[in-house]
N, C-alpha and C positions, 0 to 999 in steps of 0.2 A: 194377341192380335187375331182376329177371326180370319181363317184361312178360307173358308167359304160357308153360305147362306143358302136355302134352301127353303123357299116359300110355293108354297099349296101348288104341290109339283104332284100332275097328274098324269096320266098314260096309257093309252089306249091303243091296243091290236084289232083290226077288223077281223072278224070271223063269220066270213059268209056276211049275210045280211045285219048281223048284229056288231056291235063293238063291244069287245071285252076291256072291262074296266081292270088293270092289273096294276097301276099304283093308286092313292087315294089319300091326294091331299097334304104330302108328306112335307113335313116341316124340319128341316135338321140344319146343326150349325156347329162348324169344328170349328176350334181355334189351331193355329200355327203352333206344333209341336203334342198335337190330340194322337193320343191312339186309342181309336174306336174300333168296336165290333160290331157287327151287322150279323144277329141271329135272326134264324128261321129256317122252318125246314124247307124242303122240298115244294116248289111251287108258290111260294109265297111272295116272289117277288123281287127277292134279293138280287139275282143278276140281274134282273131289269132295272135297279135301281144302281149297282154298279156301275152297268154301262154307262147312264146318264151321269153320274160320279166321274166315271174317267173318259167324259168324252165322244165313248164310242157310240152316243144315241143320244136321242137330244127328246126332251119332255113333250108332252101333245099341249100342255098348260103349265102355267106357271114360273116360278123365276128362280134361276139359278145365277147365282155370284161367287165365281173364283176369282180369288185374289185380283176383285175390283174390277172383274170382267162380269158384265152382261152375256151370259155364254149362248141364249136364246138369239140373240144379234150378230154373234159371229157369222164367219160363212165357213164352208169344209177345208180351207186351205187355211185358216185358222184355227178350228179346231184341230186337224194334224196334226199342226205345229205345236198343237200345246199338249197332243198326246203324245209326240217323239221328243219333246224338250222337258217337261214339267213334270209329269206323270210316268212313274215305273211299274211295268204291272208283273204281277206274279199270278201264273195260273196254276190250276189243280198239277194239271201237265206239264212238263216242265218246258215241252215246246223247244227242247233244242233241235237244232239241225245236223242227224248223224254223220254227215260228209267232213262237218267243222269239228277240229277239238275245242277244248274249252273256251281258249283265249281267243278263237276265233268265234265263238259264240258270242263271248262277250262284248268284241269287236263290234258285231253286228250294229247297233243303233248309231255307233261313232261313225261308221261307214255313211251311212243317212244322213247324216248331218252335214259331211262334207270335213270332218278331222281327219288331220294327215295321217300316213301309215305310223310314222315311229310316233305320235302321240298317241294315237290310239292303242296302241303295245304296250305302251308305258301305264295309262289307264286302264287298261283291261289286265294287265297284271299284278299292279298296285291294288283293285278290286277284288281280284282272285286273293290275293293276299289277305284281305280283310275277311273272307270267308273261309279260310282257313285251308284253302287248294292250292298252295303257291306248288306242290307236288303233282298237282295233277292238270297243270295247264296243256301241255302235250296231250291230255288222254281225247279218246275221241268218248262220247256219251255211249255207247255200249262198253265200252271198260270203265265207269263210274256206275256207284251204289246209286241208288234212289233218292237217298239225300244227297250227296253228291251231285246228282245233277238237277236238282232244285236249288243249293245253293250256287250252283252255278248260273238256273235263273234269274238267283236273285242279287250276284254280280250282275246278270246283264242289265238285269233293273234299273240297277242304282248308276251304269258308269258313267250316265251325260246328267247324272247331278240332280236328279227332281227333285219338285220341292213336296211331290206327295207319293208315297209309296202304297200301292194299290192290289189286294188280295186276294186271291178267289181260290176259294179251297186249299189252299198250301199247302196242308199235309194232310188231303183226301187218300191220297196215292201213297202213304208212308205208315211203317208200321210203328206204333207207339214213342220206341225210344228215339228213332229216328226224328219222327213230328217235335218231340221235345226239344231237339235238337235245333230245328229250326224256328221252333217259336222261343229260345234263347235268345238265337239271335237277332232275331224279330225286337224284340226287348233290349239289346243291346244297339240296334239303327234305329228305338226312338228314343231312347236315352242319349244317346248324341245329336240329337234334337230332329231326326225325321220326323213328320207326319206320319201317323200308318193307318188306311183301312186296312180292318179282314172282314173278308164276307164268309162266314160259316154256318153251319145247322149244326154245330158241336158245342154244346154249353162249354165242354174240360177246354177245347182251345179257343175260347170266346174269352176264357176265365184269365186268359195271358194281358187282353189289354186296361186301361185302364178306365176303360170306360166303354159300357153295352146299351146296343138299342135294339127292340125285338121288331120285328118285322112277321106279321101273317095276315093273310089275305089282302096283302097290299097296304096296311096300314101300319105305321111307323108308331111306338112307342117306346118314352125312354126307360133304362131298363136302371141307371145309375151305374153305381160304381160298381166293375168288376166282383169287389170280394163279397156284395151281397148278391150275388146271382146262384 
């Protein structure tokens, strides 16, 4: 089932008198249970294409189709909705809040949504479970390793259920054994049928999903299957 559509989707920054052309035409198309990578270095475009991915920017041209949504047509209390319900995102950072520990981080989105206290407990720690931290729910994120509190991002990600899982640098911020660690289990939430982007400029952790597309100077090319990159 195609999970979303991507037709000659373009994007443009005003810079002074000029507009910089920063995406160009770009054409892509996952299916429901796809894990894709999004390579390219620095500057090419990739988080600008993210954001329009998850939501958080919307195309200057062109047509985007999630799951049977015209997403050009929404208004902004539509897209929220489908970025705090649908979409889990995972950044370079892990972006917790050091006041909260764990399970209150993970809380965070269930709160927004309006779930009660004891269900959101019960998923925020059934979650934490599934990352392997049922030991370190109590910790506050300065008493967690680096991985540690990236998989704890990526409990918060997942705990209101999306149906696409959305990545940006993941393990930017991690030193080798660690990143392997996460992109295990990376591999193991799309093998129980997630969707996954990752946006990376790392061919080694591009190599984890099961399918690459290159990205530079804003123009989208398929790159095939993983193990020939």
């Amino acid at each position: 089932m195609t999970f979303f559509r991507m037709e000659k989707i373009n994007k443009f920054f005003p810079m002074g008198e000029e507009q910089a052309h920063i995406l160009k035409d770009i054409d892509l198309t996952l299916e429901e249970g796809d894990y894709l990578s999004i390579l390219g270095p620095s500057g090419s475009g990739k988080t600008t294409l993210m954001n329009i991915i998850g939501c958080l920017d919307v195309a200057s041209s062109g047509r985007y189709i999630l799951n049977d949504r015209e997403i050009e047509d929404l208004t902004e209390a539509e897209l929220a909705h489908i970025r705090s319900r649908e979409i889990g995102f995972v950044f370079q950072d892990s972006q917790l809040l050091p006041r909260l520990t764990a399970q209150q981080n993970v809380e965070l989105p269930l709160i927004y949504a309006g779930t009660s206290p004891a269900e959101r407990r019960r998923r925020a720690q059934a979650m934490l479970e599934r990352v392997e931290l049922s030991d370190r729910m109590n910790h506050f994120p300065n008493q967690l390793s680096g991985g540690q509190q990236q998989r704890v991002a990526i409990a918060r990600a997942l705990v209101g259920g999306p149906s696409l899982l959305l990545a940006d640098e993941p393990t930017g911020a991690l030193d080798q054994k660690t990143g392997r660690q996460v992109m295990k289990l990376f591999g193991e939430l799309n093998g129980e049928g997630r969707t996954v982007i990752m946006i990376t400029h790392d061919t080694n952790i591009a190599r984890n999903a099961r399918r690459i597309v290159h990205i530079i100077d804003g123009e989208l090319t398929e790159g095939g299957d993983a193990a020939d990159v």
